[in-house]
N, C-alpha and C positions, 0 to 999 in steps of 0.2 A: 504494500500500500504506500502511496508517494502522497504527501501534502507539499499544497506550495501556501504561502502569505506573507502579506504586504508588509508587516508588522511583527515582531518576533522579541519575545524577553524570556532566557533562562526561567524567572518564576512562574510566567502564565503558560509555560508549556510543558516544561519539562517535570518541575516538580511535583510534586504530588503529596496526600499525607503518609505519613510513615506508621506503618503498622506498630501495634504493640511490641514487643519483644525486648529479652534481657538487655539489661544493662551493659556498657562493652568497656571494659578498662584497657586502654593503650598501654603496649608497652614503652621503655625507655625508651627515647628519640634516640638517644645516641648508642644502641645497640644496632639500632639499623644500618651501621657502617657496614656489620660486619655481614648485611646482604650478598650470596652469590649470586650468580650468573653466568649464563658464557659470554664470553667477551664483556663483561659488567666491570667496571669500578665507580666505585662510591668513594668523593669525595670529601662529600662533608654532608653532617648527620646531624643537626643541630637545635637547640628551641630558641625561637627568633624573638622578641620580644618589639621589637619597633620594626617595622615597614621599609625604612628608610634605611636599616641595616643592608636589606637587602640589594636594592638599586635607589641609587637618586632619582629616580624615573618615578617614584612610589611616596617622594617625601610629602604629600601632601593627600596621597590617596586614604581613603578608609577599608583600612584591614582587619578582621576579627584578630587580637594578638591574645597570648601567644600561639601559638601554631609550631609544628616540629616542620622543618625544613630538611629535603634530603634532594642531593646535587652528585651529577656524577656521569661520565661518558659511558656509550659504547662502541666497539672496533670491531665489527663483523668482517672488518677488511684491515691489513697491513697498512691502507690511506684512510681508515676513518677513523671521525672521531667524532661521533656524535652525542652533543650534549646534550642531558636534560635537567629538570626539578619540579621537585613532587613537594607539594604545602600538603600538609595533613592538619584538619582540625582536631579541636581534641573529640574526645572519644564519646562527650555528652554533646557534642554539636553537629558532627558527622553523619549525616544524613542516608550513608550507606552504599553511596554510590561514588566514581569516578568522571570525574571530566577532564579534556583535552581541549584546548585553547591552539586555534592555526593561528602561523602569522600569515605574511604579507609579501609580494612581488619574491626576489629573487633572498629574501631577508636572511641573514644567519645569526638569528639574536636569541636567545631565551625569552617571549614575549609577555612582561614583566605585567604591562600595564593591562593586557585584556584578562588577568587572574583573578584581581580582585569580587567583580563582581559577579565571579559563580563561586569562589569561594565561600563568598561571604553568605552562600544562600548553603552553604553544609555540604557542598563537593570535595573529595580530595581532587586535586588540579594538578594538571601535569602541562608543560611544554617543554618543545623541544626548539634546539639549534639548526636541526635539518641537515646537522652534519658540517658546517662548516660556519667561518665568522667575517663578518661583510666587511672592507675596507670602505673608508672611517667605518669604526663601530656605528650600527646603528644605519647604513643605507641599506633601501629596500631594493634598487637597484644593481649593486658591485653584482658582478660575473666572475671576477677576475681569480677566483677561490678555484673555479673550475677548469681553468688553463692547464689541461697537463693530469686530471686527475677524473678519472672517469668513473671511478669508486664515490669520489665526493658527486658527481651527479646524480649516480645510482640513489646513494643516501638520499640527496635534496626532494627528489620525485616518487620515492614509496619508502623506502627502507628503514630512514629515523624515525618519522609517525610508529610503525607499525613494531618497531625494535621499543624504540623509546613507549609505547602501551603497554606491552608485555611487563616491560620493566616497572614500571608505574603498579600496574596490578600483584604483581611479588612484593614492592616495598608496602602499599597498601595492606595486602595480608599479613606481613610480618608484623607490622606495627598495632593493626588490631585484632588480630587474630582471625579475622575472617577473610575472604574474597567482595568484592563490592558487589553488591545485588547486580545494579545494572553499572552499566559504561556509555557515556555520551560524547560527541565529537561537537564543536559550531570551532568555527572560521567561515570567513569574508574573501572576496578575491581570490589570489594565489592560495589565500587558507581553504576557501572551498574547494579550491582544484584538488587541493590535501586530503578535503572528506569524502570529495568522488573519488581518489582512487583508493582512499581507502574502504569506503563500500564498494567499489567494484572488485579489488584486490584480494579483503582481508574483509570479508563482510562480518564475521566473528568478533572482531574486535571491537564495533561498538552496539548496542541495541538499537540509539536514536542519531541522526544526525541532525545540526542546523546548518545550512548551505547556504553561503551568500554569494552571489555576483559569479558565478565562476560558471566559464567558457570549460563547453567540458575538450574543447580542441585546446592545449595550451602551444603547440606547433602555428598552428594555423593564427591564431592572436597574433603571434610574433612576427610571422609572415606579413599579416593585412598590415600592423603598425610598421613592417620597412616598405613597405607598397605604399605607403601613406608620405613617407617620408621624399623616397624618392620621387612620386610624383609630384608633390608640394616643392620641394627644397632642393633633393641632390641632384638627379637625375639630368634636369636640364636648367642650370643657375640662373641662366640669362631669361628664364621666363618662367623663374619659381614666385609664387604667389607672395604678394607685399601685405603687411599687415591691415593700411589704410585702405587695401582692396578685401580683406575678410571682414570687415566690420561694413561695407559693403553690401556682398554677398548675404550678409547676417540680418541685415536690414528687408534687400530684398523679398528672403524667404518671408519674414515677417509680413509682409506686403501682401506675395502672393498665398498664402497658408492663415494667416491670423484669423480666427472669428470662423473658419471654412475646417474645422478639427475639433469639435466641440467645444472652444473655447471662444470668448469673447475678441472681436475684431481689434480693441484696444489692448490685448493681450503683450506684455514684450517677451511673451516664451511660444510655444507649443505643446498643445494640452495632449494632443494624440499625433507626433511627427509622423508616424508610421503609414498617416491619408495623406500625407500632404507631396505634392506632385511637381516638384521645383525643377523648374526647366532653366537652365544654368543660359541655354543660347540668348535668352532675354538680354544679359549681361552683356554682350561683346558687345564692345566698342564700335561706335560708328565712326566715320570719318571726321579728324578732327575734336574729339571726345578726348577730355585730361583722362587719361591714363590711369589715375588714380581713383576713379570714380566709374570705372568699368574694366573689362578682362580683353586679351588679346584674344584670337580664335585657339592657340595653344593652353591657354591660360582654361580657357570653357573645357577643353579636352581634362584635363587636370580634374576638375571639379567634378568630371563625370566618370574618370576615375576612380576618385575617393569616395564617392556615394555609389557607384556600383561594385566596387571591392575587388579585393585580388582576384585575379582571373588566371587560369594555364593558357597561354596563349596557342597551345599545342592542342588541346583536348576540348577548349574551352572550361572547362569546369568552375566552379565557381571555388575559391578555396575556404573562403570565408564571407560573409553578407557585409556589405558597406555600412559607412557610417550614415547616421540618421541625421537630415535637416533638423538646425535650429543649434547644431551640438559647435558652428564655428567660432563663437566667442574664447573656445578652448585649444583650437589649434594650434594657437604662439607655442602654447608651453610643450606640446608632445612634436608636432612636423612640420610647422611654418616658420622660416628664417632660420634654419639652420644651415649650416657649409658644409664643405669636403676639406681636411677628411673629418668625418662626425669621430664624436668622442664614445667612452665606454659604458659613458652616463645613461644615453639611451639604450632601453630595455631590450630591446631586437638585437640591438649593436653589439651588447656584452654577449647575448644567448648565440649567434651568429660567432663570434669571436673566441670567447673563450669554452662553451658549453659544443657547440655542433664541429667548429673546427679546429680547434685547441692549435690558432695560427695569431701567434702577438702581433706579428704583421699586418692582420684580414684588414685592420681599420685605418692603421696610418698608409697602407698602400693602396687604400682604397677598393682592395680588390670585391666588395659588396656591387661595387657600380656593374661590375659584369655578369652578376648573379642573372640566372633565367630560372624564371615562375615556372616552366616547363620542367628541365631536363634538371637543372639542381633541386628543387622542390620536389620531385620522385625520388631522388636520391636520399633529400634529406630523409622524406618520409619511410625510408628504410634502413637507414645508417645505422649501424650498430654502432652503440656509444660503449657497452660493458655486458659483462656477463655476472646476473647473481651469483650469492649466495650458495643456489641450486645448480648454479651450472648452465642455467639457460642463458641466451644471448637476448639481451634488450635493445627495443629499437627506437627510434625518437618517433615515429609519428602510425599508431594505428590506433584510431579512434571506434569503441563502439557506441550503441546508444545506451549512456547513461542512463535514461528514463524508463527502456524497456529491460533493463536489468539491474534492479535496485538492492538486490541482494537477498536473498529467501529469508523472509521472517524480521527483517528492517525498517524502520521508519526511516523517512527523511524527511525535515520541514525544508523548503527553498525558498527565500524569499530572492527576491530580483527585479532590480529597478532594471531601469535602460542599459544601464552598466555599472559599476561600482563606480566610476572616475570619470568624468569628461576629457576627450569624446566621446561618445556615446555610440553604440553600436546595437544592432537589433541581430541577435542569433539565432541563426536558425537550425534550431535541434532536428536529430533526426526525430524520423516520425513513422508512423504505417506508412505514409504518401512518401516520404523519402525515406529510403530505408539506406541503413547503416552499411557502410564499407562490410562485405562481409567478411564472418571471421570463425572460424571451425571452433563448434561449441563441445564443450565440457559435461561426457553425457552424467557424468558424477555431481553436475554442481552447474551455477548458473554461470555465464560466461564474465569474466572478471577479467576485462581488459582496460589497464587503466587510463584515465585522458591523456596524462603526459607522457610517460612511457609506454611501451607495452611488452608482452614478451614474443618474441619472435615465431613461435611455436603456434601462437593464437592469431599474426596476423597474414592475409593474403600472399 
């Protein structure tokens, strides 16, 4: 069973009342050092007493104190090193169950600040590192961890979530003697992309998910964001799109959509973008017309680009749906005005550079400008980046449908705007009408191939 909503709070969903039953007396905090594992080390095992001990990220947050804190990596590989940390409430506030906190983009942080408030509702809470630590601490963006190390990708896309729970549910046991009734997952964004594969993956590990914002293609995102780029900015400089012409453009739609979308004609948004029918050739310049105030006939090509979406120029296919009208007052910040050669900053640039082709070079030599949507985009979509655990070989791009395989006996709440971030993009899931790349199913179990990587075994 799959719910979706608009609206979503840890208390109104997830919780519940707590049946009668004994009393639970926690053991020592600091006996939990001496938790095994394979490939487990515990760091530190400790009773926290201030918030602010833990990260300066938290000096001002409200934390149930004190609480037993336990910290500590695991190295299912010779390159990993994945962190995590488990808050445990005490034993009369512990609600019985386990939650897991995603983070965000490409992040390698212990996600400090989304702990608080499911702790504070009686969770034991666990996050993870993802297996590696973002340069400057703290960017949701760096790549630059995965240069050279195709272990640390493995971790970042299934293996720390699903290592790091396991983990979680042993120190949980040890400390109060029992197993957690249930196990819940919520992340946003790149967290959601976390909880789809880990319902598709590892559907065992939690009872419920909450899923925010997340593209269950994280290949193809990455794609439409350098398709976006190059058309706007790299591609062809001398007639990449000027700011003074996207406020433009932004105005126009307005014009022609406002009032015509369920919304009011004095509207300066778009209540429903997805009716609105923006014809870009309006725009072009006529003879004589400041430049600034209209688009050349390349400049219209651009724009019909970006709102019709990466495309295979070979197959036609569509790789991912365009961005939605009304979304350009957000372009500056992610693909308009930028140069050659682009920096590691942008999110495609680092996943391109250090994640797909582990070449320091891809960006100062620009070599992206000669990328083909065709014949390297098949490639990527097959590329074997590492091989688990298991021995099997993982690949960067085989997509099932998330929706038609939720995992036997799982909840998932999804809530989902237009997208977690501007610009905004409208996805188009598979569906019965579009049916999913196929993928040889699992006559033991439901097919669990996950959005961002997949195992090679499961895809075409």
């Amino acid at each position: 069973m799959i719910f979706r909503t608009s609206t979503i709070a840890w208390a109104g969903v997830l919780a519940s009342a707590i049946a009668a039953a004994p009393a639970l007396a926690a053991g020592p905090c600091e006996d939990l050092a001496k938790v095994h594992g394979a490939n487990v080390t515990i760091t530190a095992a400790e009773i926290v007493e201030s918030a602010s001990a833990v990260s300066d990220s938290l000096a001002h947050a409200q934390v149930q104190t004190p609480f037993c804190r336990v910290g500590g990596f695991i190295s299912p590989t010779g390159d990993s090193h994945i962190g995590f940390e488990v808050w445990l409430p005490s034993a009369g506030t512990w609600n019985r169950k386990l939650a897991a906190v995603g983070n965000g983009g490409l992040s390698g942080a212990l996600n400090y600040r989304a702990m608080p408030p499911v702790f504070n509702r009686g969770y034991a809470t666990m996050t993870t590192d993802l297996g590696h630590v973002s340069t400057p601490p703290g960017s949701v963006e760096d790549a630059t961890w995965a240069l050279g190390h195709p272990d640390k990708v493995l971790d970042y896309a299934y293996r720390a979530e699903h290592l790091s729970t396991q983990v979680a549910r042993q120190v949980v046991a040890a400390y109060y003697g029992i197993a957690p009734a249930h196990s819940y997952y919520s992340g946003c964004s790149a967290g959601g992309i976390q909880g789809m594969t880990e319902l598709l993956r590892y559907p065992e590990d939690f009872d419920g998910y909450i899923i925010g914002d997340a593209t269950p293609d994280h290949l193809g995102q990455e794609m439409a964001a350098f398709w976006n780029t190059l058309a706007a900015s790299l591609g062809d400089p001398a007639e990449a799109l000027k700011a003074p012409q996207i406020s433009v453009v932004h105005e126009a739609i307005l014009q022609q959509c406002a009032g015509k979308d369920g919304g009011l004609a004095s509207d300066r948004f778009l209540s429903n973008p997805q009716v609105c029918r923006f014809e870009p050739r309006k725009l072009q310049c006529a003879e004589g017309q400041d430049g600034a105030t209209c688009l050349t006939n390349a400049q219209v090509g651009i724009l019909e680009r970006i709102y019709g979406g990466p495309v295979n120029p070979g197959t036609g296919e569509h790789i991912l749906s365009g961005l939605t009208p009304g979304t350009e007052l957000g372009w500056d910040r992610y693909f308009v005005g930028k140069s050659n050669p682009v920096g590691p900053e942008r999110p495609w640039a680092g996943f391109l550079a250090s994640m797909v082709y582990s070449d320091p070079d891809y960006l100062s030599q620009q070599k992206y400008l000669s990328f083909d949507f065709d014949h390297d985009y098949q490639r990527l979509r097959h590329q074997v980046v590492g091989g688990d655990v298991g021995g099997q070989e993982v690949v960067l791009g085989c997509v099932a449908d998330a929706l038609a395989h939720p995992g036997a006996g799982r909840r998932r709440i999804e809530r989902r705007g237009l997208c977690s971030k501007p610009p905004c993009r409208h996805h188009r899931l598979p569906s019965a009408a579009t049916p999913a790349r196929p993928v040889a199913a699992d006559s033991a179990s439901p097919r669990r191939v996950p959005p961002r990587l997949a195992r090679r075994s499961r895809c075409p």
